[in-house]
PyMOL commands that place a pseudoatom at each C-alpha (Angstrom):
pseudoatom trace, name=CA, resn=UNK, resi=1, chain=A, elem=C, hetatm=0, pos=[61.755, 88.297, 137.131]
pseudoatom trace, name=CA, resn=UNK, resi=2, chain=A, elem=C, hetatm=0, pos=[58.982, 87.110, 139.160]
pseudoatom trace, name=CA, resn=UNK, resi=3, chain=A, elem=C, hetatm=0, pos=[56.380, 89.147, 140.699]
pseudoatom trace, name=CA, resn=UNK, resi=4, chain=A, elem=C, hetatm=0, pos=[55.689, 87.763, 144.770]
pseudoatom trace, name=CA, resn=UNK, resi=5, chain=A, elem=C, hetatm=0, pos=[52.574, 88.509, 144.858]
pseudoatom trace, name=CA, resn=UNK, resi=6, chain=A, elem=C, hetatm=0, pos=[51.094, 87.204, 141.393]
pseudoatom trace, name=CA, resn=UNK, resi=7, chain=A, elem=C, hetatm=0, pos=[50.898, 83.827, 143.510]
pseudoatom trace, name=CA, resn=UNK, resi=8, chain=A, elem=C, hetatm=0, pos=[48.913, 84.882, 145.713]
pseudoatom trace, name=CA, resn=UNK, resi=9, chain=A, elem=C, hetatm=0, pos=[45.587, 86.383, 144.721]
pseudoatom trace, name=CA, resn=UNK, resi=10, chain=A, elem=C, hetatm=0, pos=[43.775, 84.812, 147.357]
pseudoatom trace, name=CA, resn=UNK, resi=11, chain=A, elem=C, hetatm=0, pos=[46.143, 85.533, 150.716]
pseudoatom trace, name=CA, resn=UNK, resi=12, chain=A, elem=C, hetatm=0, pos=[47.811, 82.083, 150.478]
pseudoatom trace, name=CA, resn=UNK, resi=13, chain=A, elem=C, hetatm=0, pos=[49.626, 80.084, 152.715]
pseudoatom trace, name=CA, resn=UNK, resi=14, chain=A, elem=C, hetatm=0, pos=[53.877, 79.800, 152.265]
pseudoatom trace, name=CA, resn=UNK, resi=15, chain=A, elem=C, hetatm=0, pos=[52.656, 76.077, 150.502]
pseudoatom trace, name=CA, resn=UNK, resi=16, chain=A, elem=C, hetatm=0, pos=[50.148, 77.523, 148.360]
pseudoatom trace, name=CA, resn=UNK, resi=17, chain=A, elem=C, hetatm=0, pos=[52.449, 80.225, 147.180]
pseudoatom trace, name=CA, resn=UNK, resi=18, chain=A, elem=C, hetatm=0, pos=[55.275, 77.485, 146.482]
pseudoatom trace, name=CA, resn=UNK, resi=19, chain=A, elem=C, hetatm=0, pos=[53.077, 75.477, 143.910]
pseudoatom trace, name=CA, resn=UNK, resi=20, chain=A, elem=C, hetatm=0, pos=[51.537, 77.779, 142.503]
pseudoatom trace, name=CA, resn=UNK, resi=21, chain=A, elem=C, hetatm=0, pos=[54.918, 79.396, 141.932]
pseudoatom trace, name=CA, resn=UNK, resi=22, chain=A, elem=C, hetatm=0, pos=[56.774, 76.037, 140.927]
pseudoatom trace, name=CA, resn=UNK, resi=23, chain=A, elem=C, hetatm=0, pos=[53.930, 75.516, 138.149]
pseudoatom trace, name=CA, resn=UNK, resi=24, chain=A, elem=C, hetatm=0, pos=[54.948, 78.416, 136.747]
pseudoatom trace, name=CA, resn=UNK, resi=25, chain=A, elem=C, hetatm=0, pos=[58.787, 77.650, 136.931]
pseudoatom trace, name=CA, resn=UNK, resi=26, chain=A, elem=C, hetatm=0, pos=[57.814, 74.048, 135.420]
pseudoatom trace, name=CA, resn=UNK, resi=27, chain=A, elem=C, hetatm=0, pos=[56.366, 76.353, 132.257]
pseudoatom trace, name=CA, resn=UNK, resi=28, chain=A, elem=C, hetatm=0, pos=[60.012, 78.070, 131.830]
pseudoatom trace, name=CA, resn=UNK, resi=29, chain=A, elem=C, hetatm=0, pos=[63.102, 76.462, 129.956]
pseudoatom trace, name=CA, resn=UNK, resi=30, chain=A, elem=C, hetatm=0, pos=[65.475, 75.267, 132.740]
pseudoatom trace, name=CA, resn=UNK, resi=31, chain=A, elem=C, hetatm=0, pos=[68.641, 77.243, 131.927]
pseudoatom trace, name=CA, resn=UNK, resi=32, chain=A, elem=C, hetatm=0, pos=[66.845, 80.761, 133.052]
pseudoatom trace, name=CA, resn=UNK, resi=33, chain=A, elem=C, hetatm=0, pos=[67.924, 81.997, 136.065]
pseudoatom trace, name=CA, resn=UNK, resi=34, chain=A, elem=C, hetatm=0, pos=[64.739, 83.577, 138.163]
pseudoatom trace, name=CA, resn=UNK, resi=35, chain=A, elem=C, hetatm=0, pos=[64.706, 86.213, 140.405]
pseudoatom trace, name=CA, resn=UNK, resi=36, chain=A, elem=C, hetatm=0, pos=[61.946, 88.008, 142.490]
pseudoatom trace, name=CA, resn=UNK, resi=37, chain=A, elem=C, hetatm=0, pos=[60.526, 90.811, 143.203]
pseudoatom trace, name=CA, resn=UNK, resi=38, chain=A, elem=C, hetatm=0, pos=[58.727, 92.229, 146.568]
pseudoatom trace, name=CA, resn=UNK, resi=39, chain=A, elem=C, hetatm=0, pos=[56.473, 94.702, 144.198]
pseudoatom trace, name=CA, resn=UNK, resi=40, chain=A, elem=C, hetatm=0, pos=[54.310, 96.661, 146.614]
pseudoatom trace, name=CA, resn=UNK, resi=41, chain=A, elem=C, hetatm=0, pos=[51.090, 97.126, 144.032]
pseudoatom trace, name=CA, resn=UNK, resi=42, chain=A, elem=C, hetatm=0, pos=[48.207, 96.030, 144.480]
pseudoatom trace, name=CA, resn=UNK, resi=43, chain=A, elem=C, hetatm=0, pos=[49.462, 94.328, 147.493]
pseudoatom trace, name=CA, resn=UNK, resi=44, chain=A, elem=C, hetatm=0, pos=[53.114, 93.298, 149.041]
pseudoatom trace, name=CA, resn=UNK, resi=45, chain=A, elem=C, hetatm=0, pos=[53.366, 89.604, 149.641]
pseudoatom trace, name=CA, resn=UNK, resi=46, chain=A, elem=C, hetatm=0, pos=[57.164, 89.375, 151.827]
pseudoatom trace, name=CA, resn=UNK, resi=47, chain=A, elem=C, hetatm=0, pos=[59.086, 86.426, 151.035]
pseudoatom trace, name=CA, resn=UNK, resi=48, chain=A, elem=C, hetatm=0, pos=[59.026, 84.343, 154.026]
pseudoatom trace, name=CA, resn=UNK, resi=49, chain=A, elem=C, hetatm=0, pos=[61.746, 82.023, 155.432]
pseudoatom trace, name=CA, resn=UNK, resi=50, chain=A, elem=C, hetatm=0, pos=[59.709, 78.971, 154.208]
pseudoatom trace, name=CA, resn=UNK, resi=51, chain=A, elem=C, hetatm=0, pos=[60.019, 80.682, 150.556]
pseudoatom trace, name=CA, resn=UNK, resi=52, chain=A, elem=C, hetatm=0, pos=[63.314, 81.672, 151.446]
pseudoatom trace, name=CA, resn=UNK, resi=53, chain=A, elem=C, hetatm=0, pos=[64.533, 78.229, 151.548]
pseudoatom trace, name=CA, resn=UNK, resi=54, chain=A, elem=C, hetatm=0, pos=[62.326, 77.099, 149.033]
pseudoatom trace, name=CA, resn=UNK, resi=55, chain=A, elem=C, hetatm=0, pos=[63.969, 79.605, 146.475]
pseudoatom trace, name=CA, resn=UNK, resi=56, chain=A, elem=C, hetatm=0, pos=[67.577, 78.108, 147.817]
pseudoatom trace, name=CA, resn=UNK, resi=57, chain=A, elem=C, hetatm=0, pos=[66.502, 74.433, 146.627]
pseudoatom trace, name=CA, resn=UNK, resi=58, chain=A, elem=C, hetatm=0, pos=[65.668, 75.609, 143.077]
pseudoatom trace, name=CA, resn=UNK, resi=59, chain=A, elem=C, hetatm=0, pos=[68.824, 76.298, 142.480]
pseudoatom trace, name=CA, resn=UNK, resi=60, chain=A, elem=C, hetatm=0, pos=[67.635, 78.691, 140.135]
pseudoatom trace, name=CA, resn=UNK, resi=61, chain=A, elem=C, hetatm=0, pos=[66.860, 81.803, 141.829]
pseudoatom trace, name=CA, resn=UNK, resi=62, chain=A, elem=C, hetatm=0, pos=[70.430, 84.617, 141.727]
pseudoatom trace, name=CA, resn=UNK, resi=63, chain=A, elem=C, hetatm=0, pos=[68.265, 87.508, 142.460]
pseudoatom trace, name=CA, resn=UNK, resi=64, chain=A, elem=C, hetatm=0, pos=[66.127, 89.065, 145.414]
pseudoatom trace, name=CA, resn=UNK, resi=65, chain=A, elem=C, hetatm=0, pos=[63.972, 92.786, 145.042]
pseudoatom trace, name=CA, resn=UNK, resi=66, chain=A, elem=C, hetatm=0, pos=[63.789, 93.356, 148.702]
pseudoatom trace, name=CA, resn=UNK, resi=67, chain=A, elem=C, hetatm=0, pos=[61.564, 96.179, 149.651]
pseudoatom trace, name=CA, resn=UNK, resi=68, chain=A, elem=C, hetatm=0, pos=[60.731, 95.082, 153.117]
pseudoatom trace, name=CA, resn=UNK, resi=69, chain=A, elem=C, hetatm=0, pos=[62.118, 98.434, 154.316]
pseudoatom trace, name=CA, resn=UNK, resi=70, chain=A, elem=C, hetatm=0, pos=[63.389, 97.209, 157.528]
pseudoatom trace, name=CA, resn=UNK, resi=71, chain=A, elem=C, hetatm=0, pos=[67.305, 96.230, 158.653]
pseudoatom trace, name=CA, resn=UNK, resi=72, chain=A, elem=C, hetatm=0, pos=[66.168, 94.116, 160.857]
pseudoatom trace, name=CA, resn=UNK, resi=73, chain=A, elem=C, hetatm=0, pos=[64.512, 91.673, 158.101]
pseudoatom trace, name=CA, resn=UNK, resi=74, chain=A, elem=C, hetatm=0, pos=[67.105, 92.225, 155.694]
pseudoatom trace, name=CA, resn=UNK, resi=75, chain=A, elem=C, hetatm=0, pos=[70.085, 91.030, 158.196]
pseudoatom trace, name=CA, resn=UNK, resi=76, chain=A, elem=C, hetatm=0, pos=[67.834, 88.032, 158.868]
pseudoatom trace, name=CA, resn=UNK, resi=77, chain=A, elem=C, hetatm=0, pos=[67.013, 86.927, 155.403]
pseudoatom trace, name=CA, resn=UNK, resi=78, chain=A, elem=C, hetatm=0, pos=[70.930, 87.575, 154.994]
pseudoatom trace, name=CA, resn=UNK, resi=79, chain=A, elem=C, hetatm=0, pos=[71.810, 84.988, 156.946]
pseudoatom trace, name=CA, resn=UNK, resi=80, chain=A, elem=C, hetatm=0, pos=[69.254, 82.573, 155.815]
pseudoatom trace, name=CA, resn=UNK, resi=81, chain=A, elem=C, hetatm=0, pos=[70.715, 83.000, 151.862]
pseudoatom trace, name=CA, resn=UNK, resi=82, chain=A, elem=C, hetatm=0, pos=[74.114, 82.945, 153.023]
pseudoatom trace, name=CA, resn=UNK, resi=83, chain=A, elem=C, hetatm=0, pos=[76.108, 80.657, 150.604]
pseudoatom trace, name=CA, resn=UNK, resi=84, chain=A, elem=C, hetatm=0, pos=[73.274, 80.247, 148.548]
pseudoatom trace, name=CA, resn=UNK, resi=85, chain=A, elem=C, hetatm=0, pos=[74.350, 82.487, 145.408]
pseudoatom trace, name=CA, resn=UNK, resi=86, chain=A, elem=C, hetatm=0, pos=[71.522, 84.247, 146.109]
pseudoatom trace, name=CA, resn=UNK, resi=87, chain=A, elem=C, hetatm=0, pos=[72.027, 87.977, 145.774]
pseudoatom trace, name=CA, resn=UNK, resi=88, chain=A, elem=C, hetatm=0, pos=[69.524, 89.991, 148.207]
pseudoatom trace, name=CA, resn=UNK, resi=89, chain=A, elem=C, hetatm=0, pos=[69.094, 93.780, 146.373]
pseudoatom trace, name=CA, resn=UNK, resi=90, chain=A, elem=C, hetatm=0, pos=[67.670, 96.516, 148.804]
pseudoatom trace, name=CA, resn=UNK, resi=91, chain=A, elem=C, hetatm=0, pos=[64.813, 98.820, 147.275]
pseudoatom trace, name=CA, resn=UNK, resi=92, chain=A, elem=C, hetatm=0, pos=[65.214, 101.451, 150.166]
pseudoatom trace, name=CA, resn=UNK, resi=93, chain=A, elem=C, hetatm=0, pos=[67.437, 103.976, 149.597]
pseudoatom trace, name=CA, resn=UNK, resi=94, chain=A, elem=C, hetatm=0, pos=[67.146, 104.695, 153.915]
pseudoatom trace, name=CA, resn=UNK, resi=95, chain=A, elem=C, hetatm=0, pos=[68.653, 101.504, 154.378]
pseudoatom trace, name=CA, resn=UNK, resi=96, chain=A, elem=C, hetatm=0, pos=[71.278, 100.978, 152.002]
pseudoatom trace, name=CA, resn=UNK, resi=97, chain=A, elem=C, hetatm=0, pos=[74.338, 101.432, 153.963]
pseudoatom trace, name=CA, resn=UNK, resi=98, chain=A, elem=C, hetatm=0, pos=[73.633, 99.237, 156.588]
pseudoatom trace, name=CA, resn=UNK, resi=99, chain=A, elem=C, hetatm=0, pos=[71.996, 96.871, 153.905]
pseudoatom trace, name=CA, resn=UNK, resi=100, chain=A, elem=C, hetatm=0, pos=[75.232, 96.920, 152.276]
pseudoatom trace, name=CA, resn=UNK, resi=101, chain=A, elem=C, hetatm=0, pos=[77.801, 96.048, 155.342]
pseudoatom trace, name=CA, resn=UNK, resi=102, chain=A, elem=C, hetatm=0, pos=[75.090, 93.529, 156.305]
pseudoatom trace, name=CA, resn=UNK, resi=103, chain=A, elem=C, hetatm=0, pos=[75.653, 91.695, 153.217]
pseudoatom trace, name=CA, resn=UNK, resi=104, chain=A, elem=C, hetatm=0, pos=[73.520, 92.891, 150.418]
pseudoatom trace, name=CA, resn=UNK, resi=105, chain=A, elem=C, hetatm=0, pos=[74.385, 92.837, 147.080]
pseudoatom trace, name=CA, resn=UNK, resi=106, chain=A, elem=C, hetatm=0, pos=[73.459, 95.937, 146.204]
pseudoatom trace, name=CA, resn=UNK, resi=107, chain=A, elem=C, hetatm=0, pos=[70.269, 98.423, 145.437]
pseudoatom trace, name=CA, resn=UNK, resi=108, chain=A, elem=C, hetatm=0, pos=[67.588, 98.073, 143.159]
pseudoatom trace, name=CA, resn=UNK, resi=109, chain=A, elem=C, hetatm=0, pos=[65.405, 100.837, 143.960]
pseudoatom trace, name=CA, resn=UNK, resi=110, chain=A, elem=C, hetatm=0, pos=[63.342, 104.204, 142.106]
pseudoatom trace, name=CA, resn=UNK, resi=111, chain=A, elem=C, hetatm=0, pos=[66.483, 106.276, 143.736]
pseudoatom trace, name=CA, resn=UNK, resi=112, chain=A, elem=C, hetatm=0, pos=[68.296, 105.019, 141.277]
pseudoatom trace, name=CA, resn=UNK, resi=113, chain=A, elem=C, hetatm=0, pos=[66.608, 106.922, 138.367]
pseudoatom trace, name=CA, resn=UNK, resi=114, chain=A, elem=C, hetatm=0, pos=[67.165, 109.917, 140.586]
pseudoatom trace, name=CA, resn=UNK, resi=115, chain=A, elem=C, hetatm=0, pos=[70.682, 110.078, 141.659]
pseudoatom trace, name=CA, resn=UNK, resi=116, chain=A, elem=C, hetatm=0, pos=[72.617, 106.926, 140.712]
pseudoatom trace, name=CA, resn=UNK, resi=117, chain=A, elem=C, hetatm=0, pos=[76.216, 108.322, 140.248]
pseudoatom trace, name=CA, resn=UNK, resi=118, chain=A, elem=C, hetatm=0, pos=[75.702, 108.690, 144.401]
pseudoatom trace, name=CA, resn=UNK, resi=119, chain=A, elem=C, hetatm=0, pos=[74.492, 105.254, 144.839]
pseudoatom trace, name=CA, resn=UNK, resi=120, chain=A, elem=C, hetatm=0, pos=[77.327, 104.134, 143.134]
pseudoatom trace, name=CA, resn=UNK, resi=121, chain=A, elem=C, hetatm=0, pos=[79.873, 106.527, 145.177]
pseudoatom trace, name=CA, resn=UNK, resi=122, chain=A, elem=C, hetatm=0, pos=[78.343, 104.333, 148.339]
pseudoatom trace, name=CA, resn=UNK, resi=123, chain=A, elem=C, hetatm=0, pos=[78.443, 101.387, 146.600]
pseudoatom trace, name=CA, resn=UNK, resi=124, chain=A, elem=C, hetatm=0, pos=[82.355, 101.825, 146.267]
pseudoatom trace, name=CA, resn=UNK, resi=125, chain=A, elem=C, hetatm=0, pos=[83.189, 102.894, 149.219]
pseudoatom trace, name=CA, resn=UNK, resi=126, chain=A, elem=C, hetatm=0, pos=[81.711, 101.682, 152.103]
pseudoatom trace, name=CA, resn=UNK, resi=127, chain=A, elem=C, hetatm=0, pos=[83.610, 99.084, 153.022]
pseudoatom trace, name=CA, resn=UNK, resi=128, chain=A, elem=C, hetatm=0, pos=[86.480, 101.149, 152.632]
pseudoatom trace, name=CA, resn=UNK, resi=129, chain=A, elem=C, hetatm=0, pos=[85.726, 104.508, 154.042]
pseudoatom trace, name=CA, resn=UNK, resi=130, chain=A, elem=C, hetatm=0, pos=[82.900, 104.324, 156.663]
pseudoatom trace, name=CA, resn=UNK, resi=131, chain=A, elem=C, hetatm=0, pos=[82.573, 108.030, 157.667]
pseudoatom trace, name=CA, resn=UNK, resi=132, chain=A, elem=C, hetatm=0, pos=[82.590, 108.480, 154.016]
pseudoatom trace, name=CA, resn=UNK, resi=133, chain=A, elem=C, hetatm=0, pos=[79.922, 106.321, 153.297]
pseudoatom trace, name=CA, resn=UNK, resi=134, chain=A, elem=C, hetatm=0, pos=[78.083, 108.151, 156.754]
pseudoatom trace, name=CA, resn=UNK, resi=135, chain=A, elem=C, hetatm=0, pos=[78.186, 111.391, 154.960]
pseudoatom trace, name=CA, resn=UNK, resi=136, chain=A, elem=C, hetatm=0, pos=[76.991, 110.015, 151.503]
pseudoatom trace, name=CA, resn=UNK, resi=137, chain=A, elem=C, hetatm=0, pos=[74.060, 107.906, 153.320]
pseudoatom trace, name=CA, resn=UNK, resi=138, chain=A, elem=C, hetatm=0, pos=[72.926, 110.762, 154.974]
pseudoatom trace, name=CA, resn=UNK, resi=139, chain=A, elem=C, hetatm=0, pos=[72.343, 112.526, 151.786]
pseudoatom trace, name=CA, resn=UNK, resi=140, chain=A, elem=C, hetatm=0, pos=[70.685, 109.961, 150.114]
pseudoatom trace, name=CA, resn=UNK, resi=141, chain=A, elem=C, hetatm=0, pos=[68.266, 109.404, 152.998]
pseudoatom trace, name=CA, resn=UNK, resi=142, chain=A, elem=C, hetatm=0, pos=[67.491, 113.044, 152.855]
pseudoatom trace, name=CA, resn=UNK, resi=143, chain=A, elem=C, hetatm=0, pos=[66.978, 113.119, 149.110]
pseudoatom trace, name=CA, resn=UNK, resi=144, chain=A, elem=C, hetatm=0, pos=[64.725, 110.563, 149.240]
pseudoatom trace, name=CA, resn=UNK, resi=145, chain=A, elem=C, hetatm=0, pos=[62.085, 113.231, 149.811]
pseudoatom trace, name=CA, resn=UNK, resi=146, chain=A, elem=C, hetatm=0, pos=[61.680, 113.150, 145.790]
pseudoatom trace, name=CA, resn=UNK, resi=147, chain=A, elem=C, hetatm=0, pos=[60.604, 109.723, 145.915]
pseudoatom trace, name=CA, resn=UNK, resi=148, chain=A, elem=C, hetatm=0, pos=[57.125, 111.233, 147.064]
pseudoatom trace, name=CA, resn=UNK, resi=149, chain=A, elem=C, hetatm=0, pos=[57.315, 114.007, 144.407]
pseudoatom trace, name=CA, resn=UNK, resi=150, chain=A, elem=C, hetatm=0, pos=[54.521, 111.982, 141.492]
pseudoatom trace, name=CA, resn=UNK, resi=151, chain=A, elem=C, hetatm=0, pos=[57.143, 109.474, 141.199]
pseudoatom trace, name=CA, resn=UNK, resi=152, chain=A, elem=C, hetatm=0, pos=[57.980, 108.215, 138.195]
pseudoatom trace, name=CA, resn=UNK, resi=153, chain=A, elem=C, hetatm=0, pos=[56.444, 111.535, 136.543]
pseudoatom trace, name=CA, resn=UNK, resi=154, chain=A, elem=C, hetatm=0, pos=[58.430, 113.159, 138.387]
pseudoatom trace, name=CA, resn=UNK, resi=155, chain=A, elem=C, hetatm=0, pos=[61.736, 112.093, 138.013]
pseudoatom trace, name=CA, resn=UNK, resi=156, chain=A, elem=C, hetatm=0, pos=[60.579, 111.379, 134.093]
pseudoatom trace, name=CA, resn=UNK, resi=157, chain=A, elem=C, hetatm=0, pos=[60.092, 115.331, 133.657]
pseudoatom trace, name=CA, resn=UNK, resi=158, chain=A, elem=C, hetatm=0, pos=[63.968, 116.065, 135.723]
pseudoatom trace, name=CA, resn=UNK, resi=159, chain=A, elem=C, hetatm=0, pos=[65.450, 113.146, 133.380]
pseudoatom trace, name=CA, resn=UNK, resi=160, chain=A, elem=C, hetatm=0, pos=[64.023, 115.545, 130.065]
pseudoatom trace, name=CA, resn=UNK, resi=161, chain=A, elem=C, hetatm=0, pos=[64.664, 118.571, 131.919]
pseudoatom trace, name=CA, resn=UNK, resi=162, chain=A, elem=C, hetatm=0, pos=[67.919, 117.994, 132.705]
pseudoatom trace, name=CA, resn=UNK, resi=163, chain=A, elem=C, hetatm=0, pos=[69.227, 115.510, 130.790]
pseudoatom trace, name=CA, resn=UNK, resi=164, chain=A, elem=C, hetatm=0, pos=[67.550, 115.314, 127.787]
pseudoatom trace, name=CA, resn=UNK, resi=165, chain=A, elem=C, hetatm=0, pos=[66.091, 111.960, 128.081]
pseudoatom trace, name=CA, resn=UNK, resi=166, chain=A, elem=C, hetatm=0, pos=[62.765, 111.402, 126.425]
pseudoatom trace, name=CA, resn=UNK, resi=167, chain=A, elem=C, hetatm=0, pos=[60.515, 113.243, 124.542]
pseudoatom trace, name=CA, resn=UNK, resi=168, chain=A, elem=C, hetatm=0, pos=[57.319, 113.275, 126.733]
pseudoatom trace, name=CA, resn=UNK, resi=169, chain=A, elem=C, hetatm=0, pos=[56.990, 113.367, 130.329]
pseudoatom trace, name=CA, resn=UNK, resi=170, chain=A, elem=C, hetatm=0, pos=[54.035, 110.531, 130.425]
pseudoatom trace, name=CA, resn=UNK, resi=171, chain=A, elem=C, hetatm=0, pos=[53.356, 107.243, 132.356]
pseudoatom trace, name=CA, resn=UNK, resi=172, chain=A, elem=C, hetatm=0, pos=[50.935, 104.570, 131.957]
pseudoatom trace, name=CA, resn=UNK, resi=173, chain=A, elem=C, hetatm=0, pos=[48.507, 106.274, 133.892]
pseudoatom trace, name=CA, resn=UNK, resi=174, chain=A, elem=C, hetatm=0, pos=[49.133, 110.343, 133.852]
pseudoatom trace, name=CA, resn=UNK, resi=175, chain=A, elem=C, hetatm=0, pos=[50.895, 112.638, 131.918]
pseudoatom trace, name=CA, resn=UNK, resi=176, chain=A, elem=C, hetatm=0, pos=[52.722, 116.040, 132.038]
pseudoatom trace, name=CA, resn=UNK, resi=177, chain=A, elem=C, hetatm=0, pos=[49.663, 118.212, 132.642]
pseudoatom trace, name=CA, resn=UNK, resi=178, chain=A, elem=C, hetatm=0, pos=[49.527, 116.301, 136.210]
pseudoatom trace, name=CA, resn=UNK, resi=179, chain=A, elem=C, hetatm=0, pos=[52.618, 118.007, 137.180]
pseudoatom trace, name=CA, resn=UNK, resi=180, chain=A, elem=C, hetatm=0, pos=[51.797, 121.410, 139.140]
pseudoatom trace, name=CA, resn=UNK, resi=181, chain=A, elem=C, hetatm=0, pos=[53.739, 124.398, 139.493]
pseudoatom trace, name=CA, resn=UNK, resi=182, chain=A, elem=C, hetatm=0, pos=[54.283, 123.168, 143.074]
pseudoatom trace, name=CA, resn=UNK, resi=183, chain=A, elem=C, hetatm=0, pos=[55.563, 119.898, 142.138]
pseudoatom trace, name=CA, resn=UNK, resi=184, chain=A, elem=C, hetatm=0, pos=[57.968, 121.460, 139.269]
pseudoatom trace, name=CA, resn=UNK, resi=185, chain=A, elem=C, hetatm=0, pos=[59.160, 123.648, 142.137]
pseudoatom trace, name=CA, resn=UNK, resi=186, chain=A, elem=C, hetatm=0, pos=[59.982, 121.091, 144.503]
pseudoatom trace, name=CA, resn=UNK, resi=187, chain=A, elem=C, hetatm=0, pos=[61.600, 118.517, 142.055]
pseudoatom trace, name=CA, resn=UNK, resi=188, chain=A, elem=C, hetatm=0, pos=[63.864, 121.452, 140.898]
pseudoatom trace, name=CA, resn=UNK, resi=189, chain=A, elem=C, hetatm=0, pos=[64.525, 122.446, 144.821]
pseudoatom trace, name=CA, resn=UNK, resi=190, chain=A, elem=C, hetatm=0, pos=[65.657, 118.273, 144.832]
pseudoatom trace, name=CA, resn=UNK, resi=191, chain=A, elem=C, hetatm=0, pos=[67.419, 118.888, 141.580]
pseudoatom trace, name=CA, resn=UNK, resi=192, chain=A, elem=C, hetatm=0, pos=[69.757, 121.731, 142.765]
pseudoatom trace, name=CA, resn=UNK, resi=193, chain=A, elem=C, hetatm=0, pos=[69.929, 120.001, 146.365]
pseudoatom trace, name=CA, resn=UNK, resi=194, chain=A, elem=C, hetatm=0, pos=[71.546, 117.291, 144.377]
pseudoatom trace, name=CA, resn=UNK, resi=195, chain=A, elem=C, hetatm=0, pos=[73.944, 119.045, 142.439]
pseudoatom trace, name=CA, resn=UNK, resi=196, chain=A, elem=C, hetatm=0, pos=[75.238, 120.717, 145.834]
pseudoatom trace, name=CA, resn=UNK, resi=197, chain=A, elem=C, hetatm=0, pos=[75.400, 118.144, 147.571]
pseudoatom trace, name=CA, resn=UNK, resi=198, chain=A, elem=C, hetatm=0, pos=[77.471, 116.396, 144.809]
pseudoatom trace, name=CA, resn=UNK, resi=199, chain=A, elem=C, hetatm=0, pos=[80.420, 119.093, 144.607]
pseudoatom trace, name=CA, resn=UNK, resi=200, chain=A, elem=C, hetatm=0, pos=[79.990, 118.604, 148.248]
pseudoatom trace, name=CA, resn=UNK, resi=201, chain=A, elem=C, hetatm=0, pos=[80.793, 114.999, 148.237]
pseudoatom trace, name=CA, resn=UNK, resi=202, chain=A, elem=C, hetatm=0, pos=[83.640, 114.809, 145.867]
pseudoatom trace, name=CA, resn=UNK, resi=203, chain=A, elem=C, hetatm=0, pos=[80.775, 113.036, 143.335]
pseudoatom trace, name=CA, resn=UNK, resi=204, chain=A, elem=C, hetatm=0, pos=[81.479, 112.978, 139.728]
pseudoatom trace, name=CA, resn=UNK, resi=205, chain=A, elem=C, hetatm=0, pos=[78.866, 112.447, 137.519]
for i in range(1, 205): cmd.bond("trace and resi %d" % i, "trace and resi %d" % (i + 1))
show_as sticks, trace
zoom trace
């Protein structure tokens, strides 16, 4: 996996990006596949059409981190990898549906570590059962209000609360004592929000 903007420490052009990123490539034994990712920190470089196409003549690249956060993008960039094996992955949980009967390949998002058993639930049926797949967007984009609760320590300290997973509620940078009482609070408001809202749905998890 490839980081977007690791080529471009100095605001490069679409060119500049390219060999910068091909000299890295050249560096890599031939029979990896690559894939890339849109990471937003410390800055988002987009993949442009010009990289777009670029990535298409590799022949190398199966896999796209798209966190542009807009439909409108995705549907284009859709088009432009269409037929090129090249799987476009949405990072925004708000967008997935429409992502999804669009053309995406799926999601590859931090909602995942939160409530994947409903990603999945959309995953299977929205081609399927659109007003099902309505209802089931609608809760994810309303969930997503845990994405701003000290994510990852967040979800890190619901994973041990709730399902035993891990030891210590830590990231690279903070650790449990950064969690308030407010913030405990509200992730457990999200955590029985979700558990309603999956009897609700008919989710299984």
């Amino acid at each position: 996996m490839l980081i977007t903007n690791r080529a471009d420490r100095y605001d490069c052009d679409d060119g500049e990006w390219i060999r910068q990123t091909e000299r890295v490539i050249s560096g890599l034994p031939s029979d990896i596949t690559l894939g890339f990712y849109e990471c937003p920190y410390p800055a988002k470089r987009l993949i442009s059409d010009r990289m777009l196409e670029w990535m298409k003549t590799t022949e190398r690249v199966a896999f796209i981190k798209d966190t542009c956060c807009d439909i409108g993008m995705m549907r284009h960039r859709l088009d432009v990898l269409r037929g090129s094996g090249i799987g476009l992955f949405n990072a925004n949980a708000q967008t997935l549906l429409p992502s999804l009967r669009a053309g995406a390949a799926g999601f590859s998002g931090v909602m995942g570590n939160f409530n994947p058993e409903v990603l999945v639930s959309l995953y299977e049926c929205f081609g399927s059962s659109p007003e099902r797949a309505e209802r089931i967007q609608d809760y994810i984009t309303v969930s997503c209000v845990v994405e701003g609760l000290r994510y990852p320590l967040g979800v890190k300290y619901l994973l041990k609360e709730h399902a035993g997973i891990g030891e210590l509620i830590m990231t690279r940078a903070e650790q449990d004592a950064a969690l308030t009482d407010y913030d405990r609070e509200c992730l457990e408001s999200c955590y029985r929000f979700n558990e309603e809202a999956r009897v609700l749905l008919g989710i299984r998890g």
